[in-house]
N, C-alpha and C positions, 0 to 999 in steps of 0.2 A: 504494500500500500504506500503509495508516494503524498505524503505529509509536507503540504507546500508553503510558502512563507513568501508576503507580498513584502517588496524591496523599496521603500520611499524615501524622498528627499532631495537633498542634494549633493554638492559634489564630496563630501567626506561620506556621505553612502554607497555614492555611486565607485567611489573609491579612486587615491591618485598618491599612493603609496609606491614607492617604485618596483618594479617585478623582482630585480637582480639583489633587493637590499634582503629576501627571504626565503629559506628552502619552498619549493612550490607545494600547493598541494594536491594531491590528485584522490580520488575515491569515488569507486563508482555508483555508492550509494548517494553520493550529492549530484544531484543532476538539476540544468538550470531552462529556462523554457530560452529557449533562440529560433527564431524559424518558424514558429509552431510546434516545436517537437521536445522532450524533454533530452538533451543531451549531457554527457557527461562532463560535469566542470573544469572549467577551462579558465582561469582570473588571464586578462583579465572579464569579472562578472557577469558589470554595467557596464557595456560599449556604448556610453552616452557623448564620447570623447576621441580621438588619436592619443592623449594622454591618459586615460584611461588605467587605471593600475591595482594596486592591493588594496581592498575593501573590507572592514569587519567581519564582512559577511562568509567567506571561507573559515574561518575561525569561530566562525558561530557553527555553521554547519559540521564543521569537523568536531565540535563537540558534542553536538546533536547527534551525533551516529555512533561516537563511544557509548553514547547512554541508550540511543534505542537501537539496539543489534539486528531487531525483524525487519524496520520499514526504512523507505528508503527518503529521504529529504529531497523537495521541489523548492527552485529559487526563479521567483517572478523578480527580474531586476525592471524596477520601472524612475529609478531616482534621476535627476537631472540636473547637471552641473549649474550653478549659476542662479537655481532657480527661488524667485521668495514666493514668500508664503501666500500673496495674492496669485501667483500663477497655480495655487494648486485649488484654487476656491474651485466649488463644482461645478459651476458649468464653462471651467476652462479644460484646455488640452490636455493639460498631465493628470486631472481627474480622471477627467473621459479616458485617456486610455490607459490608465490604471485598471480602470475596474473593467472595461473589453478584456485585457489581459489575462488578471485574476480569473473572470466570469469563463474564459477561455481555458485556462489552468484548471478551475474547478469540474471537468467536463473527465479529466484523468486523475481528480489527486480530491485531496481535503483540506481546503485551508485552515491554517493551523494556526496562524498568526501573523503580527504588520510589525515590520520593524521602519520605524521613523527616525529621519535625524535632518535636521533643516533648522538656521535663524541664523548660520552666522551675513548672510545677504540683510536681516532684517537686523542687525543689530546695529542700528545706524538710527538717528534722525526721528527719534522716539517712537519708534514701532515697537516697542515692546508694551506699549500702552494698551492694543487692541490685538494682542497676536493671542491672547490666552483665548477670546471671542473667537476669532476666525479659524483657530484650530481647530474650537471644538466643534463648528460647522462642520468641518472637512471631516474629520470621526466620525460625528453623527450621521453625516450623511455615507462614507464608506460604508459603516456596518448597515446599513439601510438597504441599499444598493446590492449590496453583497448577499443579505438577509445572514449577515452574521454578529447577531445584536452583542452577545456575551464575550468575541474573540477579543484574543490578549493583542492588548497593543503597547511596543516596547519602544522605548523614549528615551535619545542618547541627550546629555546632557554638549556643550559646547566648550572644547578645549580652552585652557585657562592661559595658552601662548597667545592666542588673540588682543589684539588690542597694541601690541609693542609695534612689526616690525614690516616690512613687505608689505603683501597683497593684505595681511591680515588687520594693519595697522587702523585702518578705516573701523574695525568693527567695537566700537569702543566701550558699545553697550550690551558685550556679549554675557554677562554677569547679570546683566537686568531680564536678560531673554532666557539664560539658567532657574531664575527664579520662577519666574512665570512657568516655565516646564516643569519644575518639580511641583508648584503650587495645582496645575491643572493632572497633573501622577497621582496628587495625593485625593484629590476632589472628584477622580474621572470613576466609574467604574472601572477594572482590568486594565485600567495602565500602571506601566511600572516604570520609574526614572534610574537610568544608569549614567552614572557619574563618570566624567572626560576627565577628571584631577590628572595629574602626573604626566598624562600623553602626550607627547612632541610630535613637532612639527616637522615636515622637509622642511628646505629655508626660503621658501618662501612667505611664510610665516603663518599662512591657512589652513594648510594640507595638512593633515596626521601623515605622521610618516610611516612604513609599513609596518615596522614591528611595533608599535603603537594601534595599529589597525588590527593587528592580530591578539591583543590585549584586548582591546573595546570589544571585537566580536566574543571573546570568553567570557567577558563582564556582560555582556548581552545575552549571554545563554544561562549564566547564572542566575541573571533576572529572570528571563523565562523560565526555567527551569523548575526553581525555588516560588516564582510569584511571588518576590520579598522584592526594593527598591534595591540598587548596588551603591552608594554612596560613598565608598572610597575602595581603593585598587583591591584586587583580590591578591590574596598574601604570597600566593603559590602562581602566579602568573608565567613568571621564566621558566619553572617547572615544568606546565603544560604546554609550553611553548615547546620544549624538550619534547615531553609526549608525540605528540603529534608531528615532529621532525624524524622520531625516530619508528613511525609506524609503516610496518612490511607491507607493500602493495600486491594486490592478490596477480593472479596471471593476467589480466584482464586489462589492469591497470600498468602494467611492465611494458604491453602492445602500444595499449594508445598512448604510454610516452616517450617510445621508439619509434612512433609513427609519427608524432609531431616534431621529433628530430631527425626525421628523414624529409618530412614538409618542410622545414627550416631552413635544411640545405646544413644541418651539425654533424649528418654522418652519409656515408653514399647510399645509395642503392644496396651493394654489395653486404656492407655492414650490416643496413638493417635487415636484410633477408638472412642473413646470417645469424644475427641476436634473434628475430625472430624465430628461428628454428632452434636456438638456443632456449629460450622460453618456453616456447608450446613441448620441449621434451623433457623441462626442468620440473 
């Protein structure tokens, strides 16, 4: 049973961690909807970008399948770089095809849950005044829409590098938009707030950078997981960062990452028909 999980936000959802700065991850129990089809994950996720990169969301997933061994994880990436919080009101674009998407997904799988993360766009120019209002439209009306009135919805809270330096320097009321998150976690039905404390930036001063990104997604599944808020780091984070680095890929998973290194142009032809036949006899 594929247990699917709708992808929203913006660009530290959609993900721009850089690919090279962490072991990849591959499992074929995380499979992402691209094309119409559930395929096997591939970061990067959210192709909302050419920059496009490490997103929480692998590291959520990969804790999602430590803990459930039978069923298999679906990732709707529907998040949007750049995007505030008025382009997601409902009867805009990224509404509307959020929930085609999902509605789409929900045709093979079970939605399971929405993971959110958006404001550092709004964190400017006193929008944090009416963002806790327009949120709760956008929920309300999701679980509407979806007819999934009880599902869990997870709620990242907004890195504490904001505000200083780069692209991030501009957002200088990302503190006031934290508040407001945790205030609408604590007041919403099934939402839960997981806290950004500690997590860096690439340097451009926005970005979570990737091993940061693979922190927040285990602070994200914690939260789900538990349905307790996460408000500061989890103790054992490098640990399961460990975990999950050092997890044996089944046969399945050895192909398709021989096959995307012979797509690459990393090994020949030769090579890979050769490992290939090395694996299906191992």
């Amino acid at each position: 049973m594929v247990k699917s999980f709708l992808i929203l936000g913006q660009s530290n959802m959609a993900g721009r961690g850089f690919i090279h700065e962490v072991t990849p991850i591959y499992n074929e129990r995380i499979q992402m909807l691209r094309n119409g089809r559930w395929q096997m994950m591939t970061e990067p996720i959210n192709y909302d970008r050419p920059v496009s990169g490490i997103s929480l969301v692998g590291s959520f997933a990969d804790a999602w399948c430590r803990q459930n061994e039978e069923d298999t994880i679906g990732l709707i990436p529907c998040a949007e770089g750049g995007s505030t919080l008025d382009e997601w009101a409902v009867d805009q674009i990224l509404f509307r095809h959020a929930i085609t998407e999902a509605k789409f997904a929900m045709q093979s799988s079970k939605l399971t849950g929405i993971l959110w993360h958006q404001g550092e766009t709004d964190s400017m120019n006193g929008n944090y005044k009416v963002y806790y209002k327009k949120l709760l439209i956008i929920i309300e009306a999701l679980r509407k829409e979806l007819n999934a009135p009880d599902i869990p919805v997870i709620i990242g809270g907004l890195g504490d590098f904001l505000g200083k330096n780069g692209f991030g320097k501009g957002c200088t009321e990302y503190n006031l938009i934290n508040q407001e998150l945790q205030k609408f976690t604590v007041e919403q039905d099934n939402c839960c707030f997981v806290t950004a404390l500690g997590l860096t930036s690439n340097p451009d001063g926005i970005h979570i950078d990737a091993i940061s990104q693979r922190k927040f997604g285990m602070r994200y599944f914690e939260d789900f997981s538990n349905k307790q808020h996460v408000l500061k780091p989890l103790i054992n984070e490098n640990e399961l960062i460990k975990i999950n680095n050092a997890r044996t890929h089944t046969k399945a998973e050895k192909i398709y990452i021989k096959s995307m290194d012979f797509a690459l142009e990393k090994i020949s032809y030769d090579e890979f028909e050769s490992q290939f036949i090395q694996i299906n006899n191992g």
